[in-house]
ZARO-783326 format. One record per residue: residue in three letters; x, y, z of N, C-alpha, C, CB in turn. Coordinates in nm, 2 decimals. Glycine has a CB too. Layout:
# residues N
PT res    n.u    n.v    n.w   ca.u   ca.v   ca.w    c.u    c.v    c.w   cb.u   cb.v   cb.w
PT ALA      X      Y      Z      X      Y      Z      X      Y      Z      X      Y      Z
...
END
This chain:
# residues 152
PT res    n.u    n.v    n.w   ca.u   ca.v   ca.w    c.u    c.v    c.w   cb.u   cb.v   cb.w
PT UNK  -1.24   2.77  -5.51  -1.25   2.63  -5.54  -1.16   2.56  -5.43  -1.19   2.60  -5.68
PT UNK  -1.22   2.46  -5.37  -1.16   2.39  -5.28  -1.05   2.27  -5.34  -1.27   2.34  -5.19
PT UNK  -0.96   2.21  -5.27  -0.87   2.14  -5.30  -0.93   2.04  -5.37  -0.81   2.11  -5.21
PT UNK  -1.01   1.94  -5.32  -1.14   1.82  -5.37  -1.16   1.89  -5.51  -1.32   1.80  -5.26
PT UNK  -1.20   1.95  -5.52  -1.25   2.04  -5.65  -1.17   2.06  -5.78  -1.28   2.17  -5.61
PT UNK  -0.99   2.11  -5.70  -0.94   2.13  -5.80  -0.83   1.98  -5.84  -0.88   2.27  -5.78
PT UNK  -0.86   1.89  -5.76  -0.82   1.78  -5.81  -0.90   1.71  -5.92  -0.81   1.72  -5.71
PT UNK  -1.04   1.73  -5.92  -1.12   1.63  -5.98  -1.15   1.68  -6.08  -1.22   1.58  -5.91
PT UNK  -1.12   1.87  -6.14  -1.12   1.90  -6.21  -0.94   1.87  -6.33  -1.18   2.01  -6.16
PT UNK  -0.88   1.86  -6.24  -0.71   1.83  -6.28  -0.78   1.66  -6.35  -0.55   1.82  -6.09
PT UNK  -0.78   1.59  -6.25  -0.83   1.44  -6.33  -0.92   1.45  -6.47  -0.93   1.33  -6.22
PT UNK  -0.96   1.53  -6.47  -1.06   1.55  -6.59  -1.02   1.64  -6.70  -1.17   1.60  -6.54
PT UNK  -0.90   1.69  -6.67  -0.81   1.72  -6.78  -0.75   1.68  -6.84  -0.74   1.76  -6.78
PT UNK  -0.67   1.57  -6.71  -0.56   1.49  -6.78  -0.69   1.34  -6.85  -0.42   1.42  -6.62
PT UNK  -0.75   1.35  -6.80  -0.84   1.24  -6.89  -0.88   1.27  -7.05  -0.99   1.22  -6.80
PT UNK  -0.87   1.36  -7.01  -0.95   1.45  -7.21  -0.82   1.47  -7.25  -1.05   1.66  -7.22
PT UNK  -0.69   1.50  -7.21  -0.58   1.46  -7.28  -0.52   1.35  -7.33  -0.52   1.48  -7.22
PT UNK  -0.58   1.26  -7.24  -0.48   1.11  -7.23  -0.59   1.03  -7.37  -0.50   0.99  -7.01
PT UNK  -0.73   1.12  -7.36  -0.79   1.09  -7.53  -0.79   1.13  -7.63  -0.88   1.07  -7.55
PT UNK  -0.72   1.25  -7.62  -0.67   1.37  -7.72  -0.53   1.22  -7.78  -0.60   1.58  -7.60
PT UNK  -0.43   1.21  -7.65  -0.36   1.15  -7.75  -0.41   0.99  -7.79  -0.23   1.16  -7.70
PT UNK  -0.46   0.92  -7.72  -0.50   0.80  -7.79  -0.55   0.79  -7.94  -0.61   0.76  -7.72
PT UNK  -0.59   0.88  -7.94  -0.67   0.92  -8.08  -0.55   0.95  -8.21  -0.78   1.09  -8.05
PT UNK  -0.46   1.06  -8.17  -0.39   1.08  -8.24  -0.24   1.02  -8.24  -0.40   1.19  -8.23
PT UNK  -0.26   0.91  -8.17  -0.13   0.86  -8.15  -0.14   0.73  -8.26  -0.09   0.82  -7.96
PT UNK  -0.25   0.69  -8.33  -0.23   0.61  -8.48  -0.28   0.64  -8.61  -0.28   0.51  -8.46
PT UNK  -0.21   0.76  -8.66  -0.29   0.81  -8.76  -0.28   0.74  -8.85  -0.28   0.94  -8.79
PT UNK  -0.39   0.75  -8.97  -0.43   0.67  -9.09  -0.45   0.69  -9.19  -0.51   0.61  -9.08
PT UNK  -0.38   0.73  -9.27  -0.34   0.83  -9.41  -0.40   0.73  -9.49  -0.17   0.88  -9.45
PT UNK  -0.45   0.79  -9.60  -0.49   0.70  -9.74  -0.39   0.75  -9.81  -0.63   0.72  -9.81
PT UNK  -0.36   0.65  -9.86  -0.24   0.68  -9.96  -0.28   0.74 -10.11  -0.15   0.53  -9.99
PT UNK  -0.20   0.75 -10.18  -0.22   0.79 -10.35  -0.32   0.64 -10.40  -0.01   0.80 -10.46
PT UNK  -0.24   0.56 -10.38  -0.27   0.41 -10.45  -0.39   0.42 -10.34  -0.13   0.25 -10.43
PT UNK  -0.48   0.36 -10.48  -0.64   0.32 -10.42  -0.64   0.19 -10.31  -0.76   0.27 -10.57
PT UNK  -0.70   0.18 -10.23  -0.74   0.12 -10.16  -0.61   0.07 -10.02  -0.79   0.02 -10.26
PT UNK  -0.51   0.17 -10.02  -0.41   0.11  -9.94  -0.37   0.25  -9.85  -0.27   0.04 -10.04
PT UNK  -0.39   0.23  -9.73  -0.31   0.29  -9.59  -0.18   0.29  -9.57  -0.36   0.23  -9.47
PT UNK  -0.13   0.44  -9.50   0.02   0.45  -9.48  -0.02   0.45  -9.31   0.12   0.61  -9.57
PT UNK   0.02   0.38  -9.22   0.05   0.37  -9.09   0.21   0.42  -9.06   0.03   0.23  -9.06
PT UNK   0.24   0.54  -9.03   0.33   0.59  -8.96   0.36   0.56  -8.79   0.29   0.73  -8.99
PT UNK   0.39   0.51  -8.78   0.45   0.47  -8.61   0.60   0.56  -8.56   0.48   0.27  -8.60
PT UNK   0.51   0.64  -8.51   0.66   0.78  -8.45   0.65   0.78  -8.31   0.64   1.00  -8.49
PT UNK   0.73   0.77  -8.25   0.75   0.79  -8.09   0.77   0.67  -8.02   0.63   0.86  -8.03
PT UNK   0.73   0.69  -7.85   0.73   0.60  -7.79   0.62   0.48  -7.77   0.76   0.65  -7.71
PT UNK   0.69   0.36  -7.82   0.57   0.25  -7.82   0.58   0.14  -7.71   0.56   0.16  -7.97
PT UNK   0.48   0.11  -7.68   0.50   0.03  -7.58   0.37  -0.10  -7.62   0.48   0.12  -7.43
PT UNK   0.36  -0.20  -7.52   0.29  -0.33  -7.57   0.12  -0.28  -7.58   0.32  -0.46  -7.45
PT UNK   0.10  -0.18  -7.45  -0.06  -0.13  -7.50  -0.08   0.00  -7.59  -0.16  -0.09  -7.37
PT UNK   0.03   0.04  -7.65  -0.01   0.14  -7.79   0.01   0.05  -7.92   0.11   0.29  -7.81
PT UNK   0.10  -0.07  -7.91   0.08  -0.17  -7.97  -0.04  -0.19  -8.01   0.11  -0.26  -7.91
PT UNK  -0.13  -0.25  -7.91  -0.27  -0.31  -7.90  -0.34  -0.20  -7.94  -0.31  -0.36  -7.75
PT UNK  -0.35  -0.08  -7.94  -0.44   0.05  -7.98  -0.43   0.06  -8.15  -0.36   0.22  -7.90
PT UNK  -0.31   0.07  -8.17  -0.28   0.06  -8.29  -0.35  -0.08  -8.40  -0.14   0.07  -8.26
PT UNK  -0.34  -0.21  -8.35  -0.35  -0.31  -8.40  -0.56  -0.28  -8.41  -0.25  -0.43  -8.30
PT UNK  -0.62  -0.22  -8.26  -0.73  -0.27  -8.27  -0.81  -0.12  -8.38  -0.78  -0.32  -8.10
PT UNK  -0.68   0.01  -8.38  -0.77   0.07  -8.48  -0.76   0.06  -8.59  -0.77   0.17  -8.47
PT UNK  -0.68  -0.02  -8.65  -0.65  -0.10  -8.77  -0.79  -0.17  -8.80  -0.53  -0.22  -8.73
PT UNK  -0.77  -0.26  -8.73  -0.91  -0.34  -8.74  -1.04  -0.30  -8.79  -0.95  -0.38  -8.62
PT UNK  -1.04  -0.15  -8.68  -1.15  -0.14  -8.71  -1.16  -0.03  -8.86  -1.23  -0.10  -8.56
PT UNK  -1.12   0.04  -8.88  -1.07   0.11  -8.99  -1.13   0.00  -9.12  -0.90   0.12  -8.98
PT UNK  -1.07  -0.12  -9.11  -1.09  -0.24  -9.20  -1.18  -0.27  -9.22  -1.05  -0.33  -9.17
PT UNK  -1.26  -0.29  -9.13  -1.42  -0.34  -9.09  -1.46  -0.24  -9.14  -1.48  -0.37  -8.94
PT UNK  -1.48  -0.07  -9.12  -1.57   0.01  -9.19  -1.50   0.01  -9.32  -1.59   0.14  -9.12
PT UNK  -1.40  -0.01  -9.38  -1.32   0.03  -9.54  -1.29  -0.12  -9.58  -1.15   0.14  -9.55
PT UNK  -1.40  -0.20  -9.63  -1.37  -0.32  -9.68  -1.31  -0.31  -9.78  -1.46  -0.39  -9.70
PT UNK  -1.29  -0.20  -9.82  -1.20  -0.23 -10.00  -1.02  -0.20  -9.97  -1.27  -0.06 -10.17
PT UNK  -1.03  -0.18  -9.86  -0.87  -0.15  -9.77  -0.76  -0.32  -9.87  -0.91  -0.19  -9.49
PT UNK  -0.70  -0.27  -9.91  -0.63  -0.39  -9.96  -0.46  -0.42  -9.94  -0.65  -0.38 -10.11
PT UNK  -0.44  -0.30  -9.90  -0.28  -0.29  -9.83  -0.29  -0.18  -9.73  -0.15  -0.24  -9.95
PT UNK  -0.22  -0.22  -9.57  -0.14  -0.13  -9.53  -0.04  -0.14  -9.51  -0.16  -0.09  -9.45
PT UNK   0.06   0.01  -9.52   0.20  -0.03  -9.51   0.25   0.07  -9.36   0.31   0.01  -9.68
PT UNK   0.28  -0.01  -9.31   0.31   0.04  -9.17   0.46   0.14  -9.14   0.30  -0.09  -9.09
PT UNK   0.51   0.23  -9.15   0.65   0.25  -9.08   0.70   0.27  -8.94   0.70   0.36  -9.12
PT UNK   0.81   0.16  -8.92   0.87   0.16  -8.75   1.01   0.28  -8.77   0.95  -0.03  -8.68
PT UNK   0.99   0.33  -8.87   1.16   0.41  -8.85   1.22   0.50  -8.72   1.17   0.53  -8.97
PT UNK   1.09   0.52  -8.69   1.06   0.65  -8.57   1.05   0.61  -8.45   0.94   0.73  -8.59
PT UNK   1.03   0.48  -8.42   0.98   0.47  -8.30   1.12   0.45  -8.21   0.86   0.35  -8.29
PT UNK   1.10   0.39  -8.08   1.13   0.43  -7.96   1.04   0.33  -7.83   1.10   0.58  -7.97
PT UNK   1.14   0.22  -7.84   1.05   0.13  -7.77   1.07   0.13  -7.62   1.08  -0.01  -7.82
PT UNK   1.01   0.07  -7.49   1.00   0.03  -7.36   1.11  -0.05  -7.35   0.88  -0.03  -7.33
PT UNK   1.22   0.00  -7.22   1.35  -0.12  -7.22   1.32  -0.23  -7.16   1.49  -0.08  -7.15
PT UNK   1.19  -0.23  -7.07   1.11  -0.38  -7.01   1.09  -0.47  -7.11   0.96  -0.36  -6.96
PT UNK   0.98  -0.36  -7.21   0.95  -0.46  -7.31   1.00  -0.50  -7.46   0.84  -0.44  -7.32
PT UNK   1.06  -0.36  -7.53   1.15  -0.36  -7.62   1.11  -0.50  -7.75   1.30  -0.38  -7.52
PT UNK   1.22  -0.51  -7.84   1.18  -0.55  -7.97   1.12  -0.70  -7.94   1.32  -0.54  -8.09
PT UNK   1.14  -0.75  -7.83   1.12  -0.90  -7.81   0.89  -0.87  -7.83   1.21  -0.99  -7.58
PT UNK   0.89  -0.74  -7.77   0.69  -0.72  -7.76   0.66  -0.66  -7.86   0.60  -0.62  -7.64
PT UNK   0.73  -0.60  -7.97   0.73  -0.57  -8.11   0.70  -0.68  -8.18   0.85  -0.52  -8.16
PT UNK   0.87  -0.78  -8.17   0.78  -0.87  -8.27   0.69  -0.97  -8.25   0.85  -0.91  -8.33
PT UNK   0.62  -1.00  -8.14   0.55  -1.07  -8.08   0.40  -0.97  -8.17   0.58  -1.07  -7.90
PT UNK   0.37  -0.82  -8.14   0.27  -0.80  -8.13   0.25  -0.75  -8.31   0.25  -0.71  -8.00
PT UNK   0.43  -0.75  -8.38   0.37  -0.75  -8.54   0.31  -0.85  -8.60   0.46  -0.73  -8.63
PT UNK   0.34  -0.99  -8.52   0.31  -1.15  -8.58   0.17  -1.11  -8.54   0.39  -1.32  -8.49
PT UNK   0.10  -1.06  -8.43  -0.07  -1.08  -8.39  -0.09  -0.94  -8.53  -0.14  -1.02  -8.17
PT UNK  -0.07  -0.85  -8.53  -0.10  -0.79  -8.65  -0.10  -0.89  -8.79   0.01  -0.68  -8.67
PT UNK   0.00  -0.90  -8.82   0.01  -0.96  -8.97  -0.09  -1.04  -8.99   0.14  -1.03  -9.00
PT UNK  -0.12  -1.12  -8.84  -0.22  -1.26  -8.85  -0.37  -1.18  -8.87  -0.21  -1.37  -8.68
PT UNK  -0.39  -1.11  -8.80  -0.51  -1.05  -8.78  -0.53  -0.97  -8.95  -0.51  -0.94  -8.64
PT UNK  -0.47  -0.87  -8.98  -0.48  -0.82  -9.09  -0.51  -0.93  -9.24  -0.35  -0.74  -9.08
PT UNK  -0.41  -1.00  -9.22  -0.42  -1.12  -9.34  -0.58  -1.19  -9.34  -0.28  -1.27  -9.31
PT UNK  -0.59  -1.21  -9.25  -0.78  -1.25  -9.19  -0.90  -1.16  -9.25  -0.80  -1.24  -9.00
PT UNK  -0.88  -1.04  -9.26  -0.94  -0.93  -9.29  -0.89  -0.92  -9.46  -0.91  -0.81  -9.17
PT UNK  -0.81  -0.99  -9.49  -0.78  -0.97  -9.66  -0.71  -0.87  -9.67  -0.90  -0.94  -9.75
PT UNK  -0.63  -0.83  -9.53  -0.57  -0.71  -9.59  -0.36  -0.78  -9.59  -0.62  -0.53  -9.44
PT UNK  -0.31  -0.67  -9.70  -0.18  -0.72  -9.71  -0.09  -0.62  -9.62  -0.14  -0.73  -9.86
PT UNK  -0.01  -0.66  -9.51   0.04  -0.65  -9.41   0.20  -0.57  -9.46   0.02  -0.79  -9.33
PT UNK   0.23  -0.47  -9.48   0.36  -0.40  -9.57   0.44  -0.36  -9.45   0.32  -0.24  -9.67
PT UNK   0.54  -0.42  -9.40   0.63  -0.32  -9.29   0.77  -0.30  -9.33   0.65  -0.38  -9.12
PT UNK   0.77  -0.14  -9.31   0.92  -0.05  -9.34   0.98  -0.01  -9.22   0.89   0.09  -9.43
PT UNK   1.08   0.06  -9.26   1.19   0.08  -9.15   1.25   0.08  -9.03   1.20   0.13  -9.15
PT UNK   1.27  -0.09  -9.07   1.34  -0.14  -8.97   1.46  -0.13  -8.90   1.33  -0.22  -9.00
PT UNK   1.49  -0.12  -8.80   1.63  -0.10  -8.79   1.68  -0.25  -8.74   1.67   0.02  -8.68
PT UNK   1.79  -0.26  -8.79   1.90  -0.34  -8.73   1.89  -0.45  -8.63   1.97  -0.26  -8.69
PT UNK   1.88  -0.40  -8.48   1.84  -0.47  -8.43   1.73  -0.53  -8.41   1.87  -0.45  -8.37
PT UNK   1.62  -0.47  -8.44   1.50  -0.55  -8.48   1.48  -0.62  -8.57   1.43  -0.51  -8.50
PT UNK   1.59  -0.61  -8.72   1.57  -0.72  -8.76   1.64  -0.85  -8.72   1.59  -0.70  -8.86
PT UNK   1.67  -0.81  -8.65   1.81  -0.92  -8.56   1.70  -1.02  -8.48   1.94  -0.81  -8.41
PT UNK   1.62  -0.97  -8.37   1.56  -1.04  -8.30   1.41  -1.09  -8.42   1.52  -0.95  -8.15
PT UNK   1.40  -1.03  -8.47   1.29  -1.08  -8.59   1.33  -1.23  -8.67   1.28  -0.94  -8.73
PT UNK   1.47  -1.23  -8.65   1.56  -1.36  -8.77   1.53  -1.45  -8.64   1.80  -1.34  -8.84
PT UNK   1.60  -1.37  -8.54   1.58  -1.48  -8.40   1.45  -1.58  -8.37   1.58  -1.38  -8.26
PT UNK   1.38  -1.49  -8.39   1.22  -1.52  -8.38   1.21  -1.61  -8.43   1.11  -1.43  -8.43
PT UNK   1.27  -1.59  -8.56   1.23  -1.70  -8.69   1.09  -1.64  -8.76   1.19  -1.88  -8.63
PT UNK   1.04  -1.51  -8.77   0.92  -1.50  -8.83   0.94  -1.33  -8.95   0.78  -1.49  -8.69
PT UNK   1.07  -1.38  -8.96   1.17  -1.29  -9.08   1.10  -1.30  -9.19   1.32  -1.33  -9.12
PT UNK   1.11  -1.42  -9.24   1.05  -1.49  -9.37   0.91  -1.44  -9.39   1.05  -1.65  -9.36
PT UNK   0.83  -1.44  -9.26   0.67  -1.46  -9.27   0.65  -1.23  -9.29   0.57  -1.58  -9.04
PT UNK   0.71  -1.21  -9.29   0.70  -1.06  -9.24   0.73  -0.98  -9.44   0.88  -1.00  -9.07
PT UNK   0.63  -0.87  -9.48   0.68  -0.85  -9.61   0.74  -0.70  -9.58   0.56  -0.86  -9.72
PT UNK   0.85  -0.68  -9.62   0.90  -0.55  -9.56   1.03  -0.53  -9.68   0.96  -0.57  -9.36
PT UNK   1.00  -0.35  -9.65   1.07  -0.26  -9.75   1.20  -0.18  -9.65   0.95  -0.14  -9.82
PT UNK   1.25  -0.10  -9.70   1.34  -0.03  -9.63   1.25   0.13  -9.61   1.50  -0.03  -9.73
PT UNK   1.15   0.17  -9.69   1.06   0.28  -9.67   0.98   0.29  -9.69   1.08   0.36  -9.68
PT UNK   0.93   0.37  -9.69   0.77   0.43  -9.76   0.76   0.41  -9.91   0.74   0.61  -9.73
PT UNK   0.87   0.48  -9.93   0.87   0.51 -10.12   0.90   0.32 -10.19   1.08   0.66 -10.19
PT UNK   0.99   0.26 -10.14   0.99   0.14 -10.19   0.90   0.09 -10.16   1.08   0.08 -10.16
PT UNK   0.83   0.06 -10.06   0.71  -0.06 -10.05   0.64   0.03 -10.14   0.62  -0.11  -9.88
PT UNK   0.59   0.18 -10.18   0.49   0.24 -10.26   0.49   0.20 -10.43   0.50   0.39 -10.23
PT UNK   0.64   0.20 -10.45   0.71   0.22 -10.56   0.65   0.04 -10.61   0.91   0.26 -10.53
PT UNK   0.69  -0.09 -10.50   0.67  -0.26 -10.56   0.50  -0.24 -10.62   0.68  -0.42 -10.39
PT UNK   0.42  -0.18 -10.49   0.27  -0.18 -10.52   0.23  -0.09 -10.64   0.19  -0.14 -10.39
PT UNK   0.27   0.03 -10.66   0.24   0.07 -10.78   0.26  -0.01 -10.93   0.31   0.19 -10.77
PT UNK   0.38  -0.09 -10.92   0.43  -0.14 -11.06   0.36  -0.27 -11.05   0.61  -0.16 -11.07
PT UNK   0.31  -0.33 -10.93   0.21  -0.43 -10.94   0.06  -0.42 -10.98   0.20  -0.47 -10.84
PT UNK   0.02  -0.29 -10.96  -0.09  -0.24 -11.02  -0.08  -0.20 -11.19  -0.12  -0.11 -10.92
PT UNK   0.01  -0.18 -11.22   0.04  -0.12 -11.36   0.05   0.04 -11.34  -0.08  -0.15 -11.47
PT UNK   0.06   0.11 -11.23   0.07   0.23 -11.22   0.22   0.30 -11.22   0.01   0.25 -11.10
PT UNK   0.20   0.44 -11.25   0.33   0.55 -11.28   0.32   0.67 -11.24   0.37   0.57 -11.44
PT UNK   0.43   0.71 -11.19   0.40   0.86 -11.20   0.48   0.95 -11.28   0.41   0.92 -11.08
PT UNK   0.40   1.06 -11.38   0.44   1.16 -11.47   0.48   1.25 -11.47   0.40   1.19 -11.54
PT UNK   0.57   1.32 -11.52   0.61   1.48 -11.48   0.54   1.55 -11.64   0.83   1.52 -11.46
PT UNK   0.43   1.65 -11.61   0.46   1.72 -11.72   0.50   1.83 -11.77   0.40   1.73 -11.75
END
């Protein structure tokens, strides 16, 4: 195999990788509670996994019209120091907006500290519905449904 060759085979690796992770870099769990998604957000985010995330949202939505909550978690992530919490909360306000449009209710958990800091800054604290985790935002929506869980 000549050099030309084993380059253009290398680009074509890293290309089937780089969609290996696109794919798995927003997974989309159905939850217990009918009609509502758990969005887990782990790792490093930046303003175009932002945008990946937001547009597979969407489309998720568009095919599962009966989608009626997602609740998203930031506990994990790990933002860009260029772009950092100022393109967070810029690109949760285009979420929240977009989702609410689609009828869906927009749930975000674990926040840290300084994000909620630049979020107050923002001024779009108020507009944002958020829990401290998974189990609490699950726990408000269950008791809003009339739902429980039993041990027997």
């Amino acid at each position: 195999m000549n050099q030309i060759e084993e380059v253009a085979q290398l680009k074509a690796t890293i290309a089937k990788y780089e969609e290996i992770i696109n794919e798995t870099s927003v997974p989309i769990i159905t939850s217990i509670i009918d009609n509502t998604i758990l969005l887990p957000v782990v790792g490093y985010t930046d303003k175009e996994r932002m945008e990946r995330i937001r547009a597979k949202v969407l489309e998720y939505a568009g095919d599962h019209r009966n989608t009626e909550a997602a609740v998203f978690d930031f506990s994990s992530i790990r933002l860009s120091e260029e772009e950092g919490l100022e393109m967070l909360t810029l690109e949760l306000q285009l979420m929240r907006s977009e989702l609410q449009l689609m009828g869906i209710r927009p749930i975000m958990v674990g926040f840290t500290p300084p994000f909620v800091r630049q979020m107050v800054s923002a001024g779009v604290a108020s507009e944002v519905e958020s829990y401290a985790n998974f189990k609490a935002a699950l726990q408000v929506l269950m008791d809003e449904k009339g739902l429980s869980f039993s041990r027997e």
